[in-house]
C-alpha positions as a Markdown table, in Angstrom:
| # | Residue | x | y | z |
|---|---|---|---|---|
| 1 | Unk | 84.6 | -20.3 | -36.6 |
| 2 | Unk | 83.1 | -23.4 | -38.4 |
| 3 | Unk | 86.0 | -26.1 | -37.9 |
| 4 | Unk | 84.4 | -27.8 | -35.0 |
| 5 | Unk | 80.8 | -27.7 | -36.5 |
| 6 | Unk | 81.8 | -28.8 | -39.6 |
| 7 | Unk | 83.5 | -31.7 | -38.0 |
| 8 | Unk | 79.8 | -32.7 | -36.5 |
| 9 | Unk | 78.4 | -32.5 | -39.5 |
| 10 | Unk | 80.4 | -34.3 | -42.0 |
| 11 | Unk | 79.6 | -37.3 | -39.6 |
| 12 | Unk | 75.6 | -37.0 | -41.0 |
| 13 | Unk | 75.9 | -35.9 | -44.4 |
| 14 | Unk | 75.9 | -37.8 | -47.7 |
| 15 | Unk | 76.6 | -37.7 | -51.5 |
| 16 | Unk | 73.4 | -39.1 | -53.3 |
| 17 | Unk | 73.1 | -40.3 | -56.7 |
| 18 | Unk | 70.0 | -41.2 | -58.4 |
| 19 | Unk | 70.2 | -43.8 | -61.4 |
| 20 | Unk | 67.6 | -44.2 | -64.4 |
| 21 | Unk | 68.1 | -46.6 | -67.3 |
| 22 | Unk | 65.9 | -45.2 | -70.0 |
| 23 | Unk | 67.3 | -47.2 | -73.2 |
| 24 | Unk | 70.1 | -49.6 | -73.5 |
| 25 | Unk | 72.2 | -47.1 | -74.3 |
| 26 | Unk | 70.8 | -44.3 | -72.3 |
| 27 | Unk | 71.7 | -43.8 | -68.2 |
| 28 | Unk | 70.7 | -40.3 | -66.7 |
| 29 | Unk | 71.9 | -39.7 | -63.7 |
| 30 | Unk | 72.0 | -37.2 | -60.9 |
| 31 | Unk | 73.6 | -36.0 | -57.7 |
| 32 | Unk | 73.5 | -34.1 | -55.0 |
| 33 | Unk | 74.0 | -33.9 | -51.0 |
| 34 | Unk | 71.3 | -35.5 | -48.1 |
| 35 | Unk | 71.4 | -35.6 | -44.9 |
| 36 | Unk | 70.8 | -37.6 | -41.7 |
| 37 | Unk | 67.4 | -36.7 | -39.8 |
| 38 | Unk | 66.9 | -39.9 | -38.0 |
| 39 | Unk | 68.2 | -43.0 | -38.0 |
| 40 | Unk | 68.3 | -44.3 | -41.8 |
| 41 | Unk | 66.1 | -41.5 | -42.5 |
| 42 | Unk | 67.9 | -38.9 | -45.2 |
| 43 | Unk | 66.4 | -35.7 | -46.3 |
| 44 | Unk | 67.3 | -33.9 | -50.2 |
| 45 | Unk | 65.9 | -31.8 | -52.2 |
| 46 | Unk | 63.3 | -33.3 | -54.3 |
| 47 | Unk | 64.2 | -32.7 | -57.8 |
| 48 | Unk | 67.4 | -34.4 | -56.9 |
| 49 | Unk | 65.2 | -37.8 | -56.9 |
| 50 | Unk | 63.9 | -36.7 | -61.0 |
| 51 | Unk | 65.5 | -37.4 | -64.1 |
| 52 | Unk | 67.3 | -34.0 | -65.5 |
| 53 | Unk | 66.5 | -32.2 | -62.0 |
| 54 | Unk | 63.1 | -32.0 | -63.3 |
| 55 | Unk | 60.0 | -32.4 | -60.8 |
| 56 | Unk | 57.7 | -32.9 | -63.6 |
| 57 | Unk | 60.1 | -35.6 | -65.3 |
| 58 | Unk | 59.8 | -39.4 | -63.8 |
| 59 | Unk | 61.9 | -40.4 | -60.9 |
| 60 | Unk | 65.0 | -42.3 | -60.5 |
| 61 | Unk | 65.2 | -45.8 | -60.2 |
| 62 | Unk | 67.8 | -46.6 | -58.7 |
| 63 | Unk | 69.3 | -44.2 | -55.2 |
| 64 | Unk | 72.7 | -44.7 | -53.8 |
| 65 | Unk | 74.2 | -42.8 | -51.2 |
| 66 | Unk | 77.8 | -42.6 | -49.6 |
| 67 | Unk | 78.8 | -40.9 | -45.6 |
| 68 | Unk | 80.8 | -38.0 | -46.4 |
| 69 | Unk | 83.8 | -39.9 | -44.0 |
| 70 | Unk | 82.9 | -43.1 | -46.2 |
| 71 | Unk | 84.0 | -41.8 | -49.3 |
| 72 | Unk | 86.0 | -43.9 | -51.3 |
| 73 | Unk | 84.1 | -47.4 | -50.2 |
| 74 | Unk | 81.0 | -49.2 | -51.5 |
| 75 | Unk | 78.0 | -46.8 | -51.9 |
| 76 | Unk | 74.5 | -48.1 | -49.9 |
| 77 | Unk | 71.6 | -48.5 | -51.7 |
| 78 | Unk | 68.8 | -45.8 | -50.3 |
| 79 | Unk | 65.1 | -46.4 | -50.6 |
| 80 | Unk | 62.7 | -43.5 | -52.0 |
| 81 | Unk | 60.0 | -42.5 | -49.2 |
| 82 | Unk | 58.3 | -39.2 | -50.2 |
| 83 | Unk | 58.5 | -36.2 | -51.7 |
| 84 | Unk | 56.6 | -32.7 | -51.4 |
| 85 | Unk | 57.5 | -31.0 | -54.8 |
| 86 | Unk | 56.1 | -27.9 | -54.2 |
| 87 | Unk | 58.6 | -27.4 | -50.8 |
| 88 | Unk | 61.0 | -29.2 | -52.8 |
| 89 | Unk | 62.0 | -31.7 | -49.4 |
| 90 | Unk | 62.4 | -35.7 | -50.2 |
| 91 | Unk | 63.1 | -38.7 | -47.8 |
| 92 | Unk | 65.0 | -41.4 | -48.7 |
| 93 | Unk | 66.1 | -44.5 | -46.1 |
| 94 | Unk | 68.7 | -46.5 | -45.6 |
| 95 | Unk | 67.9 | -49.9 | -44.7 |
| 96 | Unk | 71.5 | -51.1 | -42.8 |
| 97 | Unk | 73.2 | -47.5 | -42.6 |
| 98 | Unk | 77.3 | -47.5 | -41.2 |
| 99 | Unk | 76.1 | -44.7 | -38.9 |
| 100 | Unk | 73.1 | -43.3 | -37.3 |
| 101 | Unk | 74.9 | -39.9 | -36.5 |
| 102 | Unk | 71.8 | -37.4 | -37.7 |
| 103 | Unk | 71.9 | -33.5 | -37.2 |
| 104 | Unk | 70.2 | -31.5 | -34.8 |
| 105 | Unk | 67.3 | -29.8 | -36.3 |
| 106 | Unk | 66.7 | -26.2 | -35.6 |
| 107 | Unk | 62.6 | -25.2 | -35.7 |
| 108 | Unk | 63.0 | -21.6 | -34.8 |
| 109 | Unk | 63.7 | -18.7 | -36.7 |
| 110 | Unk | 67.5 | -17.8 | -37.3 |
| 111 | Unk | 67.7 | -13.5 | -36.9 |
| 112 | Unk | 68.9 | -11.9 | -39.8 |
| 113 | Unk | 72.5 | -11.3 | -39.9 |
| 114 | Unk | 73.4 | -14.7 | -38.2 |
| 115 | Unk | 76.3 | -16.3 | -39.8 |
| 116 | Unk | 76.0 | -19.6 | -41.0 |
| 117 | Unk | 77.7 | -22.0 | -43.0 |
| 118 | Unk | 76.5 | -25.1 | -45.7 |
| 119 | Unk | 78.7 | -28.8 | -46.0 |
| 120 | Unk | 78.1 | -30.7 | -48.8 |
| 121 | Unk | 79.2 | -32.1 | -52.2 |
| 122 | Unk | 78.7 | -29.7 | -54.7 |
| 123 | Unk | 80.3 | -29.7 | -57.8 |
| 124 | Unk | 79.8 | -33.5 | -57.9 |
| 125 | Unk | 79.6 | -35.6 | -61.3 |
| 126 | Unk | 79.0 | -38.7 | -62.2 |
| 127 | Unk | 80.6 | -40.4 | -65.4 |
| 128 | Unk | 80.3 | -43.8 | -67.3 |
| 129 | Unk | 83.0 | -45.9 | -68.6 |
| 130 | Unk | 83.2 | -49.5 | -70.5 |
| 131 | Unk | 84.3 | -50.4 | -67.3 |
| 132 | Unk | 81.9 | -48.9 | -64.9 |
| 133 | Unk | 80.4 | -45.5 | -63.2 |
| 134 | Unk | 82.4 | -43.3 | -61.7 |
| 135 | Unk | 80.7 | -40.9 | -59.0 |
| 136 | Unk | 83.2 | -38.2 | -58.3 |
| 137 | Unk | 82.6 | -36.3 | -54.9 |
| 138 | Unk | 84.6 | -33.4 | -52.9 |
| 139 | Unk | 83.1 | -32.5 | -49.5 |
| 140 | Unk | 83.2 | -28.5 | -49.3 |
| 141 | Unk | 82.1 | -25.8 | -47.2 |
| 142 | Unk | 80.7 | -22.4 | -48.1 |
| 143 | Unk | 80.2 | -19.7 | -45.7 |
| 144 | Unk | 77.0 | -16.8 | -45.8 |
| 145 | Unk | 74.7 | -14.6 | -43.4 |
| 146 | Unk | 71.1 | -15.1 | -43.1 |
| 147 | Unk | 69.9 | -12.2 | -45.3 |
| 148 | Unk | 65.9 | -12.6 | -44.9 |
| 149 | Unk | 63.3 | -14.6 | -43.7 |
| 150 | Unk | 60.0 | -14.6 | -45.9 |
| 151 | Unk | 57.0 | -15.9 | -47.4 |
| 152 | Unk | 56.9 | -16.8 | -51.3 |
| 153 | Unk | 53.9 | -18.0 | -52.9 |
| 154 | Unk | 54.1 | -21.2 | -55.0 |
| 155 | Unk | 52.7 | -21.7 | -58.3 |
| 156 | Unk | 49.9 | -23.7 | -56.3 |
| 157 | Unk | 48.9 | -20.5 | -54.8 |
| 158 | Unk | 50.5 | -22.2 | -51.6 |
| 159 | Unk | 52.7 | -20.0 | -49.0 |
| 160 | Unk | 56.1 | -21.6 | -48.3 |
| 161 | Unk | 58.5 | -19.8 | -45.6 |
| 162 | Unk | 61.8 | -19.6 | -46.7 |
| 163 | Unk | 65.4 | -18.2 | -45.7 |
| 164 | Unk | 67.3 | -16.3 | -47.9 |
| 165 | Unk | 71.2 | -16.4 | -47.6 |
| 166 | Unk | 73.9 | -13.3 | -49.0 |
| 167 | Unk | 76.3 | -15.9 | -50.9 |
| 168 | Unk | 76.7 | -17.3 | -54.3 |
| 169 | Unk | 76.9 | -21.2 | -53.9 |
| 170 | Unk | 78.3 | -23.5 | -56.0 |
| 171 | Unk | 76.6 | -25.4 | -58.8 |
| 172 | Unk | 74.9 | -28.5 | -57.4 |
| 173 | Unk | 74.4 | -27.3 | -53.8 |
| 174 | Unk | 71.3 | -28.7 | -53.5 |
| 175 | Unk | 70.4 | -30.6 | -50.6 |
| 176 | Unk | 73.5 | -29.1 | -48.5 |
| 177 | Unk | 72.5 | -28.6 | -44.6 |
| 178 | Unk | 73.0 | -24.7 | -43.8 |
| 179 | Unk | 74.3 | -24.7 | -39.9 |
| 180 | Unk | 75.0 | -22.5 | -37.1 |
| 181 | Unk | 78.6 | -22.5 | -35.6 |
| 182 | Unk | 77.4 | -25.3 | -33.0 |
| 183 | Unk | 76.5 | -27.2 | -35.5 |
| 184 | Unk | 72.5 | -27.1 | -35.0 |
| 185 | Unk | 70.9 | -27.2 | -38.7 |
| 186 | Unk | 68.2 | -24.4 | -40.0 |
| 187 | Unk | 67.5 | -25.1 | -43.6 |
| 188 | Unk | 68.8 | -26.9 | -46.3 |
| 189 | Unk | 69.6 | -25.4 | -49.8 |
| 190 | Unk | 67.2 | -25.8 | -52.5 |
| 191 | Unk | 67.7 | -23.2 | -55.2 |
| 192 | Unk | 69.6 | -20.0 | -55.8 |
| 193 | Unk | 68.5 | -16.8 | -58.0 |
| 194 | Unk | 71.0 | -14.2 | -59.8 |
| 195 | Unk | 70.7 | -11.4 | -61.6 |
| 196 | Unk | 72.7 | -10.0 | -64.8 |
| 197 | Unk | 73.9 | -6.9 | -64.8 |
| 198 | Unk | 72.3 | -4.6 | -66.9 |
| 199 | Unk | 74.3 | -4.7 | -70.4 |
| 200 | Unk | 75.0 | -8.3 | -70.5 |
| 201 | Unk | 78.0 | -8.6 | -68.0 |
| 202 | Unk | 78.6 | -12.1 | -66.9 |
| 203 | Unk | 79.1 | -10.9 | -63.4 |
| 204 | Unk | 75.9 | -11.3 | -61.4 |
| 205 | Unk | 75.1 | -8.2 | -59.0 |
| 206 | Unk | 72.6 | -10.1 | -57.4 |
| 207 | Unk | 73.0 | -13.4 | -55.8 |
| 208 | Unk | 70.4 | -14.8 | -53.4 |
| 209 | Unk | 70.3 | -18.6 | -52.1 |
| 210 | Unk | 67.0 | -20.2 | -50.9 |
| 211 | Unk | 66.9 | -22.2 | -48.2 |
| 212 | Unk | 63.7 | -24.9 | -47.1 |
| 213 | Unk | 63.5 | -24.1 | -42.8 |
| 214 | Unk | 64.0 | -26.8 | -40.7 |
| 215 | Unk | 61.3 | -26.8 | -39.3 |
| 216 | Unk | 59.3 | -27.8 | -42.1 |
| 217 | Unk | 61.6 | -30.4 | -43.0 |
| 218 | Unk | 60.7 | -31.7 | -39.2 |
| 219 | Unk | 56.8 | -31.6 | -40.2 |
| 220 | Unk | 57.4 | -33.5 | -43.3 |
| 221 | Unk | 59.0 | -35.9 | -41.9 |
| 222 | Unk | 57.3 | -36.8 | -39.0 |
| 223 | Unk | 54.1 | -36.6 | -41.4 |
| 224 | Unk | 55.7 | -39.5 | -42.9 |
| 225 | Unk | 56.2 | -41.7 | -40.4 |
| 226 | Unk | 60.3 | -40.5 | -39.5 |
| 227 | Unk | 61.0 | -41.0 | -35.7 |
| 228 | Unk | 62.3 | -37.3 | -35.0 |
């Protein structure tokens, strides 16, 4: 149902890794997936861009991304733009990107029961050697149905919209497009909440992924100067 979409969208997406030397011993790193909005212009998840995942801890240094279909050959070096924290949405550009093949935003709401599906590089690590960093990627696709559409209130007091997907998704999903089966793009993964059973069973009854809409992603952007 997905082969053809997911063939459009490994064309725009890309493993990210952020870089921070905080001793001379002492690299943190993370990683994660982004997307193509525009031209150059990538969109994440925000704590992606913070040392430990951590919004309230300093931000990388250093950005590099990789084309899913360009795995394998030098990483480009992405440039931080802005972030909103609270909706969890960063920017980042690339200043000579291989391609400009971006996705196709979708700004209305996606009914509930609508299948969807999410292309990315979860699972992804990166690992230091004496002779160099090793960023280990493995483009893969998870499947789910819309579940809900609603309203959570931030910390902030502020409202943010968000979808709400029926799947467990791997560890490090963050930043993943979620997209239709024409390969038009809704939201893109931000979080995920579970639930223990009662009793201290490792198996989860509840399993809820949280997705930021697209159209807010569209807002941000353009507030930020993105031609889209």
């Amino acid at each position: 149902m997905f082969v053809n979409a997911c063939n459009q969208i490994r064309e725009t997406i890309y493993g990210l890794n952020g870089l921070s030397q905080l001793g001379p011993n002492s690299v943190k790193a993370s990683s994660g997936t982004g997307f193509m909005i525009a031209p150059g212009f990538l969109v994440t998840a925000a704590h992606l861009c913070h040392v430990d995942n951590d919004p309230a801890k300093p931000q990388h240094r250093l950005f590099e991304a990789i084309r899913s279909p360009d795995v394998g050959e030098p990483m480009e070096t992405a440039t931080f733009i802005a972030e909103d924290s609270q909706r969890d949405v960063a920017l980042l550009r690339l200043a000579a990107p291989r391609s400009n093949a971006c996705v196709a935003l979708e700004p209305n709401q996606i009914p509930t029961g609508t299948s969807c599906g999410a292309l990315g590089f979860p699972l992804a690590s990166v690992s230091f050697s004496p002779t160099g960093r090793m960023f280990n990627l493995q483009e893969r696709f998870q499947s789910a149905s819309v579940s809900a559409y609603a309203t959570a209130v931030h910390a902030s007091g502020r409202q943010l919209a968000q979808y709400e997907t029926d799947a467990f998704m791997y560890s490090g999903s963050s930043g993943c497009p979620g997209f239709l089966d024409d390969a038009r793009v809704f939201a893109m993964h931000v979080a995920s909440i579970t639930e223990p059973n009662p009793g201290g069973s490792a198996n989860a009854r509840v399993a809820i992924a949280l997705w930021v809409p697209a159209l807010d992603i569209r807002d941000f952007a353009r507030a930020n100067g993105v031609p889209i």
